[in-house]
C-alpha positions in Angstrom: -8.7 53.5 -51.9 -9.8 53.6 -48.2 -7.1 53.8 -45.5 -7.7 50.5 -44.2 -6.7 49.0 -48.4 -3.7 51.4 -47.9 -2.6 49.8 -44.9 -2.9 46.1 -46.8 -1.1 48.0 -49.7 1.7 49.2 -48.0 2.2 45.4 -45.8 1.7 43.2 -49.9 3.9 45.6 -52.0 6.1 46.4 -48.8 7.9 50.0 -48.2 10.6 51.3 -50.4 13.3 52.8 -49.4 15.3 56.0 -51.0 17.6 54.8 -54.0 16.4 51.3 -53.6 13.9 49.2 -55.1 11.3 47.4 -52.9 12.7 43.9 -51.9 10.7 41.3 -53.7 8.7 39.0 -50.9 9.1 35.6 -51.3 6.4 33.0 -52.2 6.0 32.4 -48.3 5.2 36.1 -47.6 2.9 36.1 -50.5 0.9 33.5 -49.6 1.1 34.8 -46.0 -0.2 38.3 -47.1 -2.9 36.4 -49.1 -4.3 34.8 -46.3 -4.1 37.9 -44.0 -6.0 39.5 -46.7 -8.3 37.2 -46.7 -9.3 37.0 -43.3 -9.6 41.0 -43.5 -12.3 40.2 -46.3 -13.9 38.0 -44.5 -14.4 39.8 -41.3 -15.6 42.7 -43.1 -18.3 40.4 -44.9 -19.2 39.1 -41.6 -19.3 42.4 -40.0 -21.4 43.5 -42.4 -23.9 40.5 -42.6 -24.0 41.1 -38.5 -25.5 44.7 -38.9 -28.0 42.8 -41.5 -29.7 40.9 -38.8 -29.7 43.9 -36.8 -32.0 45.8 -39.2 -34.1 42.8 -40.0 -34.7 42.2 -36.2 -35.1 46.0 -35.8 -37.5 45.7 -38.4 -39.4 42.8 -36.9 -39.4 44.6 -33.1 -40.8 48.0 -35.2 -43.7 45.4 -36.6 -45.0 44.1 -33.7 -44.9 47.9 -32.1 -47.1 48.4 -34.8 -49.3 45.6 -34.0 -49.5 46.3 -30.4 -50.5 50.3 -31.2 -53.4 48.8 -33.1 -54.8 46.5 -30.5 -54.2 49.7 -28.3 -56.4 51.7 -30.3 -59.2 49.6 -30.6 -59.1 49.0 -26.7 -58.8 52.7 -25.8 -61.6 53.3 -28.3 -63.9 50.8 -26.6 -63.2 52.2 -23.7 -64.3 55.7 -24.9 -67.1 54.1 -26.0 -68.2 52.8 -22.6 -67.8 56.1 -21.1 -69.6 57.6 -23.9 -72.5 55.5 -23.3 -72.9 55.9 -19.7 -72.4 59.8 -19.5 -75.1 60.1 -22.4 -77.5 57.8 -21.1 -77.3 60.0 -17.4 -77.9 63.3 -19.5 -80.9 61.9 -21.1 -82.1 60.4 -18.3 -82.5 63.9 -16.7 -82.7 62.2 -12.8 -86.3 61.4 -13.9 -88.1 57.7 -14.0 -86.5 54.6 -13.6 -83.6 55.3 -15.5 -82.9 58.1 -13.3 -82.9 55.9 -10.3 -80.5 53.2 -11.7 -78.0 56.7 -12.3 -78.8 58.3 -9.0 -75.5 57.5 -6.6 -77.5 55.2 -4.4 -77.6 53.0 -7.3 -74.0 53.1 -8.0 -74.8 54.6 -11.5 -72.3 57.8 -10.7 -69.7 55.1 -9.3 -70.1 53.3 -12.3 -69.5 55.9 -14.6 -66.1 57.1 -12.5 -64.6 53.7 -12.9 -64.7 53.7 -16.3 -63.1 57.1 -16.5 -60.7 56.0 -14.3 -60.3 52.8 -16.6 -60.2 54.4 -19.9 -57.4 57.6 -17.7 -55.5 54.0 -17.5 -56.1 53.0 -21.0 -54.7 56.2 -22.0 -51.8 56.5 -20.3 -50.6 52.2 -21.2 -52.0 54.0 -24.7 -49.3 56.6 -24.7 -46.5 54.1 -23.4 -47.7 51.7 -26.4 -47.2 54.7 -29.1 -43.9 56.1 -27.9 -42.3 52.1 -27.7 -43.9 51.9 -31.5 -42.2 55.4 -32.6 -38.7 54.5 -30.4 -39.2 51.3 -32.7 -39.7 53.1 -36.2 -36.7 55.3 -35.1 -34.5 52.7 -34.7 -35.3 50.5 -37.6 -35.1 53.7 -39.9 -31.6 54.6 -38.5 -30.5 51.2 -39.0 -31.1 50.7 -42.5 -29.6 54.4 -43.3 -26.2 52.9 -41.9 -27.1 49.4 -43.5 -27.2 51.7 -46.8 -23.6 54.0 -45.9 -22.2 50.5 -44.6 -22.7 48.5 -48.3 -21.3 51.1 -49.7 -17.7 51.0 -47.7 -18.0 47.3 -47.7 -18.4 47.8 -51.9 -15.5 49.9 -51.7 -13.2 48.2 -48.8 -14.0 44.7 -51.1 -12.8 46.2 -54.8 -9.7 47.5 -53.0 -9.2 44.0 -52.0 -9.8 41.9 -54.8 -7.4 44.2 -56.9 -4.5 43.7 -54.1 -5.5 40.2 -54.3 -5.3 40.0 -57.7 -1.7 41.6 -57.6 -0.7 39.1 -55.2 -1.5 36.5 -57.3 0.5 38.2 -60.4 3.3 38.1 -58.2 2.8 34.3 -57.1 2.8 33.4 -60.8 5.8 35.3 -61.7 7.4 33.0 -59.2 6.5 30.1 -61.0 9.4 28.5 -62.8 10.4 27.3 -66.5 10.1 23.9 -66.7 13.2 21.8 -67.9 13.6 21.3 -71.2 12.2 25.0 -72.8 13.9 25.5 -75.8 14.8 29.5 -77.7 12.3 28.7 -80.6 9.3 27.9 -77.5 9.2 23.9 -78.1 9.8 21.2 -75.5 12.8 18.8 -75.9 11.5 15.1 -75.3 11.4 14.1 -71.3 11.5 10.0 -70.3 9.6 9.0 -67.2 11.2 9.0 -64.0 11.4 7.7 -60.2 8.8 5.8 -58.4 6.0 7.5 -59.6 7.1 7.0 -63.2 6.2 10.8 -64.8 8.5 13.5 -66.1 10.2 16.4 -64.3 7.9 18.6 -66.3 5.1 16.5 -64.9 6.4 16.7 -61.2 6.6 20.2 -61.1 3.4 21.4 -62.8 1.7 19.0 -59.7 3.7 20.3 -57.1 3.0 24.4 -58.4 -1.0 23.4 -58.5 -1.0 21.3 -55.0 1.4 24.1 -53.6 -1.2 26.8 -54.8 -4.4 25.5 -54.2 -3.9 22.7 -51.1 -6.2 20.3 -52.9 -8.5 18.1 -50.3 -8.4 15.0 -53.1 -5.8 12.8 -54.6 -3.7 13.7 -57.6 -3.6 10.6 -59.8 -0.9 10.7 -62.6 1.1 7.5 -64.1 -1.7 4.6 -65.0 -0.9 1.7 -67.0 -3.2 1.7 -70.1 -2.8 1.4 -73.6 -3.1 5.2 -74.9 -3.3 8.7 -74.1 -0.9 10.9 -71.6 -1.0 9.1 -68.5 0.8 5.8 -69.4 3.7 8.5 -70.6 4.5 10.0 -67.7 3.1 13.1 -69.1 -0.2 13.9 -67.4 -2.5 14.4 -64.1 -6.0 14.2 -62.9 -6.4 16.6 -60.1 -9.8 15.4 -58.2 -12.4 17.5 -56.7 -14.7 15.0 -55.6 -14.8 11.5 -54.8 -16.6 8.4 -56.1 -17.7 9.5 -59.9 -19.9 12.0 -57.2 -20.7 15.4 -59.0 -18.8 18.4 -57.5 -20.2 20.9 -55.1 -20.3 24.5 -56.6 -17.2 25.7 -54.8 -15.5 22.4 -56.0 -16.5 23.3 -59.1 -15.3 26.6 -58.9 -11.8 25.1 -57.4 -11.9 23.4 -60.8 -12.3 26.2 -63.0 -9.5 28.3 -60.7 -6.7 25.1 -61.3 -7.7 25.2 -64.9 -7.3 28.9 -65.6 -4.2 29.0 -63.5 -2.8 26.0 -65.4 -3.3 27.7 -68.7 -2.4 31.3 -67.7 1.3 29.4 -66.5 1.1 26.9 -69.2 3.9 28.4 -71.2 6.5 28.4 -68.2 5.5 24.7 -67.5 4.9 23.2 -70.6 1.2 22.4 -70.4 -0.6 20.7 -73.6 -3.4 21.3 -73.2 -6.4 20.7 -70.6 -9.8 19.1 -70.4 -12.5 20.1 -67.8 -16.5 19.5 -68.0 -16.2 18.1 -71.3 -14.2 20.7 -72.9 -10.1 21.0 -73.8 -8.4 23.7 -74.1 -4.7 23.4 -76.5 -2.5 25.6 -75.9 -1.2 25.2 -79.0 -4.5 26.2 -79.9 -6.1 28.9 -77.2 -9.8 28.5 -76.4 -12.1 26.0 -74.9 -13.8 23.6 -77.5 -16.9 21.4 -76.4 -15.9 17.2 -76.1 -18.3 14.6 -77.3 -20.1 12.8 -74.2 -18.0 9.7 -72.7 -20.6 8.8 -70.8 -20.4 9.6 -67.3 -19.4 12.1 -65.0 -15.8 11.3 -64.8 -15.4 10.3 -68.2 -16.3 14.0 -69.5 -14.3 15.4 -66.8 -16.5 17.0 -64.3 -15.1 15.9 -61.7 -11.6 16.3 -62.3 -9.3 18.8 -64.3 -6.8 17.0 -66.9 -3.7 18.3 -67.2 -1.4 17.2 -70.1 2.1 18.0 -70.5 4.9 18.1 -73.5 
């Protein structure tokens, strides 16, 4: 565990003191420490994702060095070849004939040739300013995606430390959850009668306050509805929404609806949960394990886009 997940560690399972046990945090300070956590995660993703873009635009910089040393080459090359010509062309030429006359310096031949030496000098030295910017370039992106590689493997680290402190978090959230009214010794669930305004059970009411306490949900929670069979007439069940309009969730709605589900069934026994029914599959907890539904028809009617909850 790296120091910076001992530091978390020691702030969500708190200090303990000689001859005492650790006070236990509240659900407040839980959730506060999971949401500090969180924002540590994230910043360390983000970090991380930052030095990315540096390496792909180190990369892209080290590219067009490359490209530049090549049209460098070729140019200095041409140049060469210029001078080339010329100086052979006045050794052949010997001084003799015509040619000899067009090289001799009253013809500008000699002045000719010294330009172009001068030229390609030039050339040379923008040449050798060209290669060193491409090398600096090659340096840099190489360097880069060494500490790209030593980075991904903290941040691999940093984020298992993480998710296990956040998954102990969580343990300790759910251990905060409450029995339901009405548990009996032998596990069953004495009888509950509709109550209040909203006409459901107690059982019903607190299951949907845990799962809008623990997950904030964006949509409505619709419970009571006045029809002719099933849980909901009773008093005894919920539809927690992820989308709106019969629409098909997004993936992290859908996720969201996986998350409620799990959670419902992992706290099902404190809160006497029946069973539950997401993308057309129930889950009894009478019975444990998803089994498939047949097709209703539509997107809401098999449950995609909301998680059933039904209670005893």
């Amino acid at each position: 565990m790296t120091a910076g997940a001992l530091t978390v560690a020691g702030l969500v399972l708190g200090p303990a003191s000689a001859g005492h046990a650790a006070p236990k945090p509240s659900e407040k300070q839980l959730k506060a420490q999971l949401a500090s956590l969180g924002k540590k995660v994230d910043k360390l993703i983000a970090e991380y994702n930052a030095k990315r873009v540096d390496v792909a635009k180190a990369k892209k910089a080290e590219k067009a060095a490359r490209e530049r040393l090549r049209a460098a080459d070729a140019e200095l090359a041409d140049a060469e070849d210029q001078v080339g010509d010329i100086a052979q062309l006045r050794y052949q030429a010997g001084g003799l004939g015509a040619i000899g006359q067009v090289m001799a310096p009253g013809y500008g031949g000699a002045a000719m040739l010294q330009q172009l030496q001068a030229e390609q000098s030039a050339r040379l030295t923008g040449y050798a300013g060209v290669r060193d910017a491409r090398r600096t370039a090659a340096d840099t992106a190489v360097q880069l995606t060494r500490r790209l590689g030593d980075d991904a493997a903290e941040v691999a680290e940093r984020r298992k430390d993480a998710e296990k402190l956040i998954s102990q978090i969580k343990e300790r959230l759910d251990k905060l959850v409450p029995v339901a009214p009405g548990k009996q010794g032998n596990g069953s669930w004495a009888p509950e009668l509709p109550t209040g305004g909203e006409n459901i059970t107690a059982r019903t009411r607190l299951m949907r306050a845990q799962i809008k306490a623990r997950f904030g949900l964006a949509f409505p929670v619709g419970c009571y509805r006045a029809e002719n069979s099933g849980e909901h007439p009773l008093g005894r069940a919920c539809d927690f929404m992820l989308s709106s309009g019969g629409a098909m969730p997004s993936a992290a709605q859908s996720a969201l609806g996986d998350q409620i589900s799990a959670w419902a069934i992992k706290n099902g026994a404190k809160l006497g949960v029946k069973y539950v029914i997401y993308k057309q599959r129930i889950y009894n907890l009478g019975y444990p394990g998803w089994r498939g539904m047949s097709d209703r028809g539509g997107i809401t009617a098999n449950h995609f886009d909301h998680v059933h909850i039904s209670m005893y």
